[in-house]
C-alpha positions in Angstrom: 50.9 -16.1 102.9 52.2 -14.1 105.7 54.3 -11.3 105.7 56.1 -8.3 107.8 54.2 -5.2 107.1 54.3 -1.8 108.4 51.8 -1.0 110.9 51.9 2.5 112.8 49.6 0.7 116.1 52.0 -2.3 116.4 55.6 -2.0 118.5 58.6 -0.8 115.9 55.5 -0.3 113.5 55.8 -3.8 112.3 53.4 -6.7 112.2 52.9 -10.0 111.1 50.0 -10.4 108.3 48.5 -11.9 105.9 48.6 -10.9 102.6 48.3 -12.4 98.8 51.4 -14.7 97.9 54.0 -12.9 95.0 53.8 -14.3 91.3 57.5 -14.2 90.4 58.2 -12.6 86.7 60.7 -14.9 84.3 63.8 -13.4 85.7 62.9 -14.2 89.4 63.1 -17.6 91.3 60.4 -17.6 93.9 62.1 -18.2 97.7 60.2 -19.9 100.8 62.3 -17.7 103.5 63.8 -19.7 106.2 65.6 -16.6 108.0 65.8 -12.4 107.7 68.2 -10.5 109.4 67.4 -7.2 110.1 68.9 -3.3 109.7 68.0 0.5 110.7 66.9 1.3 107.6 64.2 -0.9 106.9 62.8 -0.1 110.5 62.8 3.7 109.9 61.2 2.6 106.7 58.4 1.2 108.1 57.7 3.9 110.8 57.3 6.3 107.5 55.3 4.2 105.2 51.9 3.3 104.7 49.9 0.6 106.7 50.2 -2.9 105.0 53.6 -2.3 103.0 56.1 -4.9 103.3 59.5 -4.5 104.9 62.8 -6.6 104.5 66.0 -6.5 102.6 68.2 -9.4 103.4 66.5 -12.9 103.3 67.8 -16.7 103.1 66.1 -19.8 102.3 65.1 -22.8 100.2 64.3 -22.4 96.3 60.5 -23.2 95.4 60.7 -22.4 91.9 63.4 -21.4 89.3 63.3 -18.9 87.0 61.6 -19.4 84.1 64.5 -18.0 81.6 66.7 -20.6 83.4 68.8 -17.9 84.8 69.9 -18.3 88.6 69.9 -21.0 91.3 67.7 -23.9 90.5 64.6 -25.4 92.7 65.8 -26.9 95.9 68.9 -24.9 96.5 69.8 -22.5 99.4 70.1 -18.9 99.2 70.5 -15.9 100.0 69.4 -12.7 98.8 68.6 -9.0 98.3 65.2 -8.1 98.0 65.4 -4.6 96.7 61.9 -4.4 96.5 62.0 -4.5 100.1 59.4 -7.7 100.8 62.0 -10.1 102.1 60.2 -10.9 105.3 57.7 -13.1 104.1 57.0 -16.3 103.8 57.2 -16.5 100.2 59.4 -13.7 98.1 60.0 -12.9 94.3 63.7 -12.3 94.0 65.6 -11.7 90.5 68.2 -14.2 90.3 70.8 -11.3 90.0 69.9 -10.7 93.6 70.6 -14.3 94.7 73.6 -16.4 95.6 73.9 -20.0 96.3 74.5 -20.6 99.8 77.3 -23.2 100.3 77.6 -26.2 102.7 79.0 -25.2 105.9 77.5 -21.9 106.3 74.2 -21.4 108.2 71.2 -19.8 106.8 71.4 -17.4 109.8 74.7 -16.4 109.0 73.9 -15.6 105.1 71.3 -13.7 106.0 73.4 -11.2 108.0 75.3 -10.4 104.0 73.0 -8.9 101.8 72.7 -5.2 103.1 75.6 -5.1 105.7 78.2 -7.2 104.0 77.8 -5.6 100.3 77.9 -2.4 102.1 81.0 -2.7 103.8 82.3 -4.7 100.5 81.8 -2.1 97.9 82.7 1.1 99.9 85.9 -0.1 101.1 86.7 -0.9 97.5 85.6 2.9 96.5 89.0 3.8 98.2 92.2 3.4 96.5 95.4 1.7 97.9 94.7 0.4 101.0 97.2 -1.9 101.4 99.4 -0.7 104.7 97.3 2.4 105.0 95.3 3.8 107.8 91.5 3.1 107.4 88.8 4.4 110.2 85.6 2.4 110.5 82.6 3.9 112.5 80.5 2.2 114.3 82.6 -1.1 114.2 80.2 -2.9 116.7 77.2 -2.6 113.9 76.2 -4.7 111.2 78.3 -2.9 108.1 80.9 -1.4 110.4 82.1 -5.2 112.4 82.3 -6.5 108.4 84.4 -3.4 107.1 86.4 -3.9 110.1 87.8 -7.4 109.0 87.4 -7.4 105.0 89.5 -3.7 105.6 92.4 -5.8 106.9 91.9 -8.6 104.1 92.7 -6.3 101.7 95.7 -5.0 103.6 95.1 -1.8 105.4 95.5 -0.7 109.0 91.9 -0.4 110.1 91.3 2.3 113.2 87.8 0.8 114.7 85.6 3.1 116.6 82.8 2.2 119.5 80.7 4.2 121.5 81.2 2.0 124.9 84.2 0.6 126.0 82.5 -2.4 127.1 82.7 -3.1 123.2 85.9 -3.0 122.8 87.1 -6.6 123.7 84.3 -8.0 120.7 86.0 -5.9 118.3 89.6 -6.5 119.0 88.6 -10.0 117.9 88.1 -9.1 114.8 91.7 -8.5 114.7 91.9 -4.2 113.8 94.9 -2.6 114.7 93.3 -0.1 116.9 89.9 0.7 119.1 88.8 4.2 119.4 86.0 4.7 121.9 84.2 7.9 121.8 80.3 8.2 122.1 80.1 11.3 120.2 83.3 12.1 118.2 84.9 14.0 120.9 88.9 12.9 121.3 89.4 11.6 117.8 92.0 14.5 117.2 94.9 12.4 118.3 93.9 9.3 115.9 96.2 10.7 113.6 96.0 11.2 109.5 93.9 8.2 107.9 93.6 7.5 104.2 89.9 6.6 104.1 86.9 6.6 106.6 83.7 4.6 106.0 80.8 6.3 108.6 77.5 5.3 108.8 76.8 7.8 112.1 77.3 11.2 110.3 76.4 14.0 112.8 79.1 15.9 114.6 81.6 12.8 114.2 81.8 12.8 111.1 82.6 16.8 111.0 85.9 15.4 113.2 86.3 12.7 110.6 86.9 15.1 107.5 89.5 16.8 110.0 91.7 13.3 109.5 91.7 12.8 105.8 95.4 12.5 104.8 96.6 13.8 101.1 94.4 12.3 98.8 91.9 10.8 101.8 88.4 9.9 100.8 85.3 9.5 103.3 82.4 7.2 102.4 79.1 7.7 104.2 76.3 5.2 104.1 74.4 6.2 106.8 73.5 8.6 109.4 73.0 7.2 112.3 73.9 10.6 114.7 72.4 12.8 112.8 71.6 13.7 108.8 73.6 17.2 109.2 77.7 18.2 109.8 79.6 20.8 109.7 81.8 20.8 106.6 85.8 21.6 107.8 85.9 23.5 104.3 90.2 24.5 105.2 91.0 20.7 106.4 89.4 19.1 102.9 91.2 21.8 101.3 94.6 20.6 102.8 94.0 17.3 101.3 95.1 18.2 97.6 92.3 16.1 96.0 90.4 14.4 99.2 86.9 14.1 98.6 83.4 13.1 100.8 81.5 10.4 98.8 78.4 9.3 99.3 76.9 5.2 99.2 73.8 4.4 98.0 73.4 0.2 97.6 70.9 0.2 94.9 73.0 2.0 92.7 76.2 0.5 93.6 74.8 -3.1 93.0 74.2 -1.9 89.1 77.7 -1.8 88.9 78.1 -5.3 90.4 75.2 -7.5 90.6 74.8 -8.4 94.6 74.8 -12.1 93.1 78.7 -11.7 92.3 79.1 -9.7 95.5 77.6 -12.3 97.6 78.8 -15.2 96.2 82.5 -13.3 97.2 81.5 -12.6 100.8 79.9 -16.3 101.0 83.1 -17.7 99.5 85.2 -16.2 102.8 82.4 -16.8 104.9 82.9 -20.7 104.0 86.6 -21.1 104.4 86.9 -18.8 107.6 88.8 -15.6 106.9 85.3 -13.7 107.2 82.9 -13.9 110.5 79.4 -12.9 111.6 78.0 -11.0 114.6 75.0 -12.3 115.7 73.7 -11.3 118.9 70.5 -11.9 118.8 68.1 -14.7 117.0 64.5 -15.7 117.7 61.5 -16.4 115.9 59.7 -14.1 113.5 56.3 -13.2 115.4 59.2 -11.2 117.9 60.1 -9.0 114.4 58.8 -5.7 116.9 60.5 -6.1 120.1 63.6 -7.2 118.0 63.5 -4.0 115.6 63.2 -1.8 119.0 65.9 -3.4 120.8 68.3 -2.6 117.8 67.0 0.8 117.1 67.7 1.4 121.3 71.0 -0.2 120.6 70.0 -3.0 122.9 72.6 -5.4 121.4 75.6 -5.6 119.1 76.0 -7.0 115.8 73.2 -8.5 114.0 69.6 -9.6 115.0 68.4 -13.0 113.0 64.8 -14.2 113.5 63.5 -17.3 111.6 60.3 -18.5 110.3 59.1 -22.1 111.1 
């Protein structure tokens, strides 16, 4: 079959190639992968890793074959799903059915692909913070994949959400998403008069999120995923202290998903998905054999939102 490998020679370090199709184990349903949407972290993957190692996370597609212990989705059905193993973009892919969710009518495979990493992320670190109903909530880099989906599942469970952009050209594709306020800053400067917030999800890190911690309100908490500005900040040691009990905590998906299989978590995301009350940003979809000019564009923040490609 074919697959997206790493490859240090090719653009984004990514290639198409062939390689030997996966045998899937008895708690895994093979998948023939219709469409992959794509994220910063399996790029930067790839530019580390060896020649010839897959790449991908977030898949959707067409069951070939069950699992054998008749656990998950049966042959035929559409899905979506996590491949922690990180060999989603393939042809074929061995999923465990714990990592799958049926796709239901009316959604697009395009659009369930944009879920697994993004959506779960945004999911399960919003619910790390407690009562959020009419309190203040600050989401980073609201115009990115896990930032435009904590933007809008932050006000379905009741809280005030404070969305921040880099450009202010972004502001008006955010404001959809119905947040109660746009902060634009491209580098954390300004954020001082945003006011006391309860909780902060921040995937940019760097010298933003130093200004961040500086907002925690009594009890606050901060949630990084990701570090998108930089892996270092400086820690406002008196400002945390002020908080009584606010803490920093840090997101890791493959451990969070042990608490909650991303099956259950998907299947939640795909139910609001279906009936409206949750929407995608995809900005950019194409065929697979672009998978290198695509990962550049969205490491040189060339678009907003989420890039889809699809295999024929």
């Amino acid at each position: 079959m074919r697959a997206v490998v790493a490859n240090p020679q090719a653009p984004a370090c990514l290639e198409i190639a062939e390689i030997d199709a996966p045998a899937a184990d008895s708690t895994e349903a093979l998948v023939r992968v219709r469409a992959f949407s794509l994220n910063r972290g399996e790029i930067r993957r790839a530019a580390a890793a060896p020649a010839g190692m897959q790449i991908g996370w977030d898949i959707a597609g067409v069951v070939e074959s069950a699992a054998r212990d008749g656990s998950g989705p049966a042959a035929g059905q559409r899905v979506v799903g996590f491949s922690r193993r990180m060999q989603g973009w393939a042809e074929l892919v061995a999923i465990p059915t714990r990592d799958l969710a049926v796709i239901p009518d009316g959604v697009s495979d395009a659009d369930a692909s944009t879920l697994p990493v993004a959506g779960l992320t945004a999911l399960y670190a919003l619910e790390r913070c407690e009562r959020l109903l009419g309190s203040r909530v600050f989401v980073t880099g609201a115009t990115g994949g896990v930032g435009y989906f904590a933007c809008q599942l932050g006000r379905l469970m009741g809280a005030r959400v404070v969305a921040h952009v880099r450009r202010a050209e972004q502001v008006a594709a955010v404001r959809a998403t119905g947040v109660d306020e746009v902060v634009v800053s491209p580098d954390g400067s300004g954020l001082a008069d945003v006011g006391k917030v309860r909780a902060v999800i921040d995937g940019v890190g760097g010298e933003m999120l130093s200004a961040l911690l500086g907002l925690l309100d009594e009890s606050g908490r901060a949630v990084l995923y990701g570090v998108s500005a930089g892996a270092e900040t400086v820690l406002p040691v008196r400002d945390l202290m002020f908080t009584g009990d606010g803490r920093i905590e840090g997101f890791y998906l493959y451990r969070e998903t042990e608490f909650e299989t991303a099956a259950k978590g998907l299947d939640r995301l795909l139910a609001l998905l279906g009936d409206g009350r949750l929407a995608t940003l995809v900005s950019h979809t194409g065929g697979w054999e672009q998978v290198g000019e695509t990962a550049q564009a969205l490491i040189d923040r060339g678009f907003m939102g989420k890039a889809v490609l699809k295999i024929d």
